[in-house]
C-alpha angles and dihedrals in degrees: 000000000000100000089178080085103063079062100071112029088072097055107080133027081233126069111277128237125200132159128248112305124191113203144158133171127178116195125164085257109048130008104207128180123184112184095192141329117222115166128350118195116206124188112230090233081070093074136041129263113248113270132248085262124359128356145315141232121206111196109195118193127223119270112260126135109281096240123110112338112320122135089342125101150111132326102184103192139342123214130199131197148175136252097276084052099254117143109254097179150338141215124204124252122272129182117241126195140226110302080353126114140186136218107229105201113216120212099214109194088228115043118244092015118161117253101211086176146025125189112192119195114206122217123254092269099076117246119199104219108220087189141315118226122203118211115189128213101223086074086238129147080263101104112111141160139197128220141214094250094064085055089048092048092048098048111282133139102268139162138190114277134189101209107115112223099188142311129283139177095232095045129105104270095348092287114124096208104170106195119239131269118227108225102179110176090201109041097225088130092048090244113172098234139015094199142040129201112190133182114236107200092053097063093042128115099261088043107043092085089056092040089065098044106060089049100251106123079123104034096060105069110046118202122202152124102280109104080221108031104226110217133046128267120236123272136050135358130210084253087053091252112154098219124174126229117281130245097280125132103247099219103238145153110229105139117078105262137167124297097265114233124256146249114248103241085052092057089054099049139075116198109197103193126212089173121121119265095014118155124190088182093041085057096042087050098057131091092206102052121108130166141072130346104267148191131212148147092356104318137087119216116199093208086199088071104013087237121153125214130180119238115239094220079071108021115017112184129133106301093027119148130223129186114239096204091184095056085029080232135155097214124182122216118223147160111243116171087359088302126120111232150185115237116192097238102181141332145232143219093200131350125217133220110205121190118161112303102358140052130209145185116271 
């Protein structure tokens, strides 16, 4: 998936043009590879409107079915501040639910002034962040946005969403979907960060070709435990000054670690994706990953063990696993007595169907 793509789309209430980009990063977490981006067209329903004074943030959450927990939770503030890094404004927490979002209006004390950057603290349920828009109220190029894919790609807790941000030529049938970032204040989950702090204008339309080129897609946004990240994250300021990120300790999960234990409603539900792009052994084979078991593109991954099993319908070979929709069942096919057999895996208390932008019982 080209998750360059989910930089610009954000950046402007008009559909957003780049030239070709060429652009690949590996992490422990994510391998992404991006051969060019071309054009990304971005619906202006995707972004707030300005605000009465200074800007404003729209948080979308990632796309799950609205019921119980799922993708849904907190964010408990959101802080904006200038290019010498002091705080310009704030807007109270809100819950958003899943494949929901919600505009957080921000009072500048001068009106129209720039936010170079935003920090956004997330509240102690755990929400997973399919991407945040900025819109600014000067009316500039200087809107901008970041997306889950790029937290997913820098060491963050992530999963797989079916909420479309926008359309580009490199992606997957022409569906840009980022996945979606997991922020939890309180670290139950084991989620690597509670708070994220993120450089605008270095994921806007006119940056994002720089961006890529020096090499900061990551270090422009900085995640951590503070519930206001001290320090700046690389890129522009609003005096088109280049600065590097401070000296602050990025919260990540590099090292191999245990499996981190789930959230009821995950352990009782199966999402079977139709959506473009979507990887079941990209997902297993990440640290970071946390959600639902879930099925794509020929594989089943058992998020309890990070284990990764091929589907007979596509591979079926001894050990092989099929989906009884009917008994909402994970079942493993194997010879016992010379006899080829069914063994109940794992089951469900409900089973999802994801295609791109909606979700449905299966």
């Amino acid at each position: 998936m080209a998750f360059l793509a989910g930089l610009a789309p954000f950046a402007g209430m008009a559909p957003a043009s780049i030239a070709s980009l060429g652009y690949s990063l590996t992490s422990s977490s994510v391998s992404l590879t991006s051969s060019s981006l071309s054009l990304v067209n971005f619906h202006r329903s995707k972004l707030a409107r300005e605000g009465p004074h200074g800007p404003v943030i729209r948080i979308k959450v990632g796309g799950e079915p609205r019921e119980g927990e799922a993708f849904g939770g907190r964010i408990d503030g959101v802080w904006t501040y200038n290019a010498l890094d002091e705080r310009r404004g704030t807007a109270k927490g809100s819950n958003i639910g899943a494949a929901d979002y919600h505009d957080f209006s921000i009072e500048s004390p001068v009106w129209g002034e720039l936010a170079n950057y935003v920090n956004v603290k997330a509240g102690n349920d755990a929400v997973c962040i399919a991407w945040i828009g900025v819109t600014q109220k000067d009316g500039s190029d200087s809107d901008g946005a970041w997306n889950g894919d790029i937290g997913a790609a820098c060491g963050q807790s992530w999963f797989h969403q079916y909420e479309v941000a926008g359309r580009c030529d490199d992606c997957k049938d022409g569906l840009f979907i980022p996945r979606c970032t997991w922020l939890d204040g309180d670290h139950t989950n084991d989620i690597v960060s509670k708070s994220m702090k993120f450089n605008v204008l270095a994921y806007s339309n006119s940056s994002v070709p720089k961006t890529k080129l020096d090499g900061i897609v990551c270090d422009a946004a900085i995640y951590g435990n503070h519930d206001e990240i001290p320090g700046r994250p690389a890129g522009p300021s609003g005096g088109n000054i280049e600065t590097k990120r401070d000296g602050v300790a990025i919260a990540k999960s590099l090292k191999p670690r245990g499996v981190p234990p789930r959230k009821r409603w995950m352990k009782d539900r199966l999402v079977v994706s139709h959506v473009p792009g979507h990887d079941a052994s990209e997902l297993c084979n990440s640290k970071t990953s946390w959600g639902p078991d879930f099925v794509a593109n020929g594989f089943f991954c058992d998020m309890e063990t990070k284990t990764l099993h091929p589907l007979c319908e596509n591979n079926p070979i001894e050990g092989c696993h099929e989906l009884d929709t009917s008994t909402k069942t994970i079942q493993r096919r194997a010879t016992v007595a010379k006899r080829e057999a069914i063994i109940p895996h794992k089951s469900y208390s409900n089973v999802k169907k994801w295609t791109a932008g909606q979700s449905e019982d299966l």
